[in-house]
Structure formats: structure tokens, C-alpha cells
N, C-alpha and C positions, 0 to 999 in steps of 0.2 A: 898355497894352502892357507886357509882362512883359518887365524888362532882362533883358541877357544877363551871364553871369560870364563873364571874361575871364580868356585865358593866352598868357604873352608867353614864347618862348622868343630867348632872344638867342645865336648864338655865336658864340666871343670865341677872341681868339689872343693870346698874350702878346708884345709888342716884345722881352723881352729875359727869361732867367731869375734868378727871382728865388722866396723863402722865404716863404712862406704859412700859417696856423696850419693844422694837420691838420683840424678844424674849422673850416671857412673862411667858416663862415655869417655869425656876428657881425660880423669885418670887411668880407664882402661888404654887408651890410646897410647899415653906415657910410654903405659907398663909394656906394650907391642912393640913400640917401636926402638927401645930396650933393651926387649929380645931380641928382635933383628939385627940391633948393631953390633952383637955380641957374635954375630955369623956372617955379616954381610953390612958392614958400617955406608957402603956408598948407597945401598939400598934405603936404609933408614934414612939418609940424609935428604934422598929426593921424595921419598914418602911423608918427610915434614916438610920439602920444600914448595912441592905440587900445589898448582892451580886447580885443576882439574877435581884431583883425589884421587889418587894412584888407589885409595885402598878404603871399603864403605867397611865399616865396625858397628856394629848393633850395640857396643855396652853388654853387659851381665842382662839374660834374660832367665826370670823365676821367681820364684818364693820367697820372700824377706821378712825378716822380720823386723818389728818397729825400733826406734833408737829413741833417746833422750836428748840428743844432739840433735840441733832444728838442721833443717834442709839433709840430714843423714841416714841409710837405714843399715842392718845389720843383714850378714849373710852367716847364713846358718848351713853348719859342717854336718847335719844331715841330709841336706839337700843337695841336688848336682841343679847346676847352671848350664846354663847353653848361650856362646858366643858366636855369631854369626860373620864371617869377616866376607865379603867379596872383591874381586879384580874383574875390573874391566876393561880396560885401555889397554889392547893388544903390545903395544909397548912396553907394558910394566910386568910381562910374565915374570922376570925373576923378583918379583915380590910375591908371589907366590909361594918358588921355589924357596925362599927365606925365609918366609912361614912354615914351611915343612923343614927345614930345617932346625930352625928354632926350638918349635917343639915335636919333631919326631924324632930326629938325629940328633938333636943338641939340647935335648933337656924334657925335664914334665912337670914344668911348673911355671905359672904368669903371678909376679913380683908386685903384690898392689903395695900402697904406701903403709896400709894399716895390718897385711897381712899375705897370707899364700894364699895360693889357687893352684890344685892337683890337675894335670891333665888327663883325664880317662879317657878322653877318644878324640881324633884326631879324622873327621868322614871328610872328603872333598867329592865337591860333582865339577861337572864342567858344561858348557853349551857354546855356540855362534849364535852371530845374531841372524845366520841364516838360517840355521835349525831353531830359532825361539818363533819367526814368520815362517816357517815350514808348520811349527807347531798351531800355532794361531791359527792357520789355515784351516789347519785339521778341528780345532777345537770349534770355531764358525761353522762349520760344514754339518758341525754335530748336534747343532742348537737353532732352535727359534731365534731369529730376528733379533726379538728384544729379550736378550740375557743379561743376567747380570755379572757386574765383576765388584767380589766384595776386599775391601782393603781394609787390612787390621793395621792403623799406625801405630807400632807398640812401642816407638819412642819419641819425641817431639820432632817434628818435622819443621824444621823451617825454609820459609820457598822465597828467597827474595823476588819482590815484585817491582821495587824501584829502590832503587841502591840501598839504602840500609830499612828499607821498610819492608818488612816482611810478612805473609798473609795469616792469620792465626782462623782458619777456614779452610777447608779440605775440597777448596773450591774445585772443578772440573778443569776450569781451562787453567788455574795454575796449577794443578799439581798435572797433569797431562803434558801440560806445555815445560814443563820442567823437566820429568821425562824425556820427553822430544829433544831436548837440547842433550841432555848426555848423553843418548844414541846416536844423534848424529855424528857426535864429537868422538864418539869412540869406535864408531862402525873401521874397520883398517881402511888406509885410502886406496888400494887400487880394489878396492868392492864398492866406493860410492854411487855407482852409476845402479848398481844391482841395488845396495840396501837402503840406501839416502831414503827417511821419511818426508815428502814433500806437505806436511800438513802444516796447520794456523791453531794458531789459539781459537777461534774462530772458529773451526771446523770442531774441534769439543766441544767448545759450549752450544755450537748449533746440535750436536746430535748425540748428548750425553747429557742424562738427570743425574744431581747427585743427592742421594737422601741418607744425612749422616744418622749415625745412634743418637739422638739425643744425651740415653744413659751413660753412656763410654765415654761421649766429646769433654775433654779439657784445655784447659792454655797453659803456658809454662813460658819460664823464662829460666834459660840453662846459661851455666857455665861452657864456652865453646873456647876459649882463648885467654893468654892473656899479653897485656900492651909491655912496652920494655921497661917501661916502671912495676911490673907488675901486679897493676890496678886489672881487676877483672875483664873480660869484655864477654858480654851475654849476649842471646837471641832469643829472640820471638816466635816459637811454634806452638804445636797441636799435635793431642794426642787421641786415641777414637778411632772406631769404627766407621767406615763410610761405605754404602752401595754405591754404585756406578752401571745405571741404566740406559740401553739404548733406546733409540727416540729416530724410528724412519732411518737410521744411517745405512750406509751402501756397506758391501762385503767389502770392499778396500780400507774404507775405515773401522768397521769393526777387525777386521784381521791387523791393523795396523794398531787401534787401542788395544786390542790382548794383546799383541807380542809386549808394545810398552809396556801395561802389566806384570806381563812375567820378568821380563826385564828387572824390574824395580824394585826384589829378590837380591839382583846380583847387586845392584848400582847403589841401592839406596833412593829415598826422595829428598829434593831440593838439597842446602845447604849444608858444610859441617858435617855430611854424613862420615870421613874419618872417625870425627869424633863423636861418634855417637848417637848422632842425627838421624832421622827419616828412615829408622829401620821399620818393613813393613812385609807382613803375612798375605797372600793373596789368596781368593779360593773363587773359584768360577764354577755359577750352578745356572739351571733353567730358571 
């Protein structure tokens, strides 16, 4: 039986205002893994120790207000927030299970440095990635040709393109191909034969436009890490709206770029998505 990926959305109201980094991925990530070790230590330990990313984190998604404090903003105790966590890597289900733990069984509140965070709701979905190309099927079948796929990057995305250089562009073939790489890697291995995506960077950029927001598109450079001197280590993303138009492509590719799509919900895009990275909105219209 083929696991399912998991996505946890939790949202949060803050007790009181308090200053947050503008990038608020890294110490949200902290503060998860925190509460995890508090119900399941060996889980948090492989959820910081992961190559992969046992576990995508959106960061605090909402309404802020501004701070005094550079690179800082304030969260405000009228508002509720929305955290978005997913799992993907059929191996890592009890990271999950830890999260529901944490905060369903074991508590209602995530531990920032500067302050609380109330948990009012605790929703989880689930899917395969046989049911996301079941789905894709169906969504192709329903549409003209050339549909679009629009992607909200609503935290900075970074996609390494050659070891430490990263693309600050919401290029097609990288961020598709980026994709492509953590579906493969997470598809369970006796399904490779069935779900393996045999596509190229190549194959994006020949049969996909991308036409970003101008208005939305920005660059950033976030706090993701830090070295055992504890000297910073940052990255290089983008944040913005992007279309993503077909161009002549065949129903195997289009059924194959929507599933990635939907996909990228659960996973995140490119880099550092634990921490905060490549959280992204999808919506597919004619």
C-alpha cells in the first residue's frame, strides 16, 4: 500500500505583540522542532539531521505589522496566522505523527524566542503521488491545451542551480526541474516503475512560458543556517507571482507538470524549505 504525504496546516494567534525576524522561517523551524523533541526526541534529531527535508515549513503566513527593529516585523494578537508544514518522504510518516502530537496531544502553543503562539486549529489533508497524477489526469482532460498554472511564491524560494549559486528567477526549467528532483526522490521505491517522472529540464523549457508579476516579483536574501561559529549563513531567493503557460506540449507533459504543481504544496520549492523556503499557493485556471 502506497503511503500517503502529509500536510499540516495549523493556525495560530499570538497572546501578546511581539518582534519577529522579517524571515520568520528559521526561528519558526527552531521553535517545531522544540516541540517535537518534547514528544519524540529521535524524530527532531533526524528532522535537523535530513538531507532531503523530512519536513517543508512555510514560516508565519499574514498580516503584520511594521517594527522599528531593521530586517524585523511585529505580529499582532488580533490576527490569526497560518503555518503550513508538509511531509513527504514516505519514510518520515512519524514526523507527522509528532506533529500531531505536539500540538494536539501535547500542548497549544509554538515557543517563539520573542513571544507565544495560541494553536486554534490543527487541519491535516493527505494524498499519493498516485492520486496527485490521477488528479492531473483529470484536471488535463478538463482544459484546453494551453492552460495555465499560476504560482504564488509567498516565501523566498531558493533553487540551487550550481552549488552555492542560486537562481533569483522563477525560471521554468528551474523551478520545474527542482520539483522533478524531489518527486522522484520521494516517490516509495517499489512504485518507481509506476510513478518515476522520466522528464529534462529540457522538456520545461521547450513546452512551458513563464510570465512573472512584475508587481509582486522581489529578491531576498534570508537567514537559513547557521556555521559552528555561529556567523550567519544566507540564501539567495525570490518572491512573486508567476504564470506558467503551455506551449504545443503533449498530455504526458502537461499531466506530468500539474501533478509537480500540486505537488509543491506538499514539498515546498528548491532549497531550505524546512526552514522556511519555497512555500508556494497554486491555482489552475483556463
Amino acid at each position: 500500500m502506497e503511503v500517503a504525504m502529509r500536510r499540516v496546516t495549523l493556525t495560530l494567534q499570538p497572546i501578546d505583540s511581539f518582534t519577529i525576524p522579517s524571515a520568520d522561517g528559521y526561528q519558526v523551524y527552531g521553535a517545531l522542532l522544540s516541540a517535537v523533541d518534547e514528544v519524540a526526541s529521535d524524530v527532531s534529531e533526524r528532522i535537523h539531521d535530513s538531507q532531503l527535508g523530512s519536513l517543508h515549513n512555510s514560516g508565519l503566513l499574514g498580516t503584520f505589522r511594521g517594527s522599528d527593529r531593521k530586517h524585523h516585523k511585529r505580529v499582532d494578537p488580533s490576527e490569526e496566522y497560518r503555518l503550513s508544514l508538509g511531509v513527504t518522504d514516505p519514510v518520515n510518516q512519524d514526523v507527522f505523527e509528532a506533529l500531531a502530537d505536539a500540538f494536539v496531544f501535547g500542548g497549544d502553543s509554538l515557543n517563539l524566542s520573542e513571544g507565544t503562539m495560541r494553536v486554534r486549529d490543527f487541519a491535516s489533508s493527505n494524498v499519493t503521488h498516485r492520486e496527485l497524477l490521477e488528479n492531473a489526469a483529470a484536471t488535463v482532460n478538463d482544459r484546453p491545451d494551453a492552460f495555465n498554472i499560476k504560482v504564488q511564491f509567498q516565501t523566498p524560494t531558493c533553487i540551487n542551480e550550481s552549488g552555492e549559486i542560486t537562481t533569483m528567477f522563477p525560471h521554468r526549467g528551474a523551478v520545474f526541474q527542482s520539483l522533478l528532483r524531489k518527486w522522484n526522490a520521494t516517490i516509495p521505491t517499489e512504485c518507481n516503475d509506476e510513478l518515476e517522472l522520466g522528464m529534462t529540464r529540457a522538456d520545461f523549457e521547450a513546452n512551458l512560458i513563464e510570465k512573472p508579476d512584475a508587481g509582486t516579483y522581489e529578491t531576498h536574501s534570508i537567514l537559513v543556517n547557521r556555521s559552528e561559529d555561529g556567523s550567519p549563513i544566507l540564501a539567495q531567493g525570490f518572491t512573486g507571482s508567476c504564470t506558467y503557460k503551455f506551449k504545443d506540449a503533449s498530455k504526458a507533459v502537461r499531466n506530468a507538470v500539474t501533478a509537480l504543481a500540486q505537488f509543491s504544496e506538499y514539498s515546498g520549492v528548491g532549497s531550505s524549505v524546512a526552514r522556511g523556503c519555497g512555500a508556494v499557493e497554486v491555482k489552475i485556471h483556463s
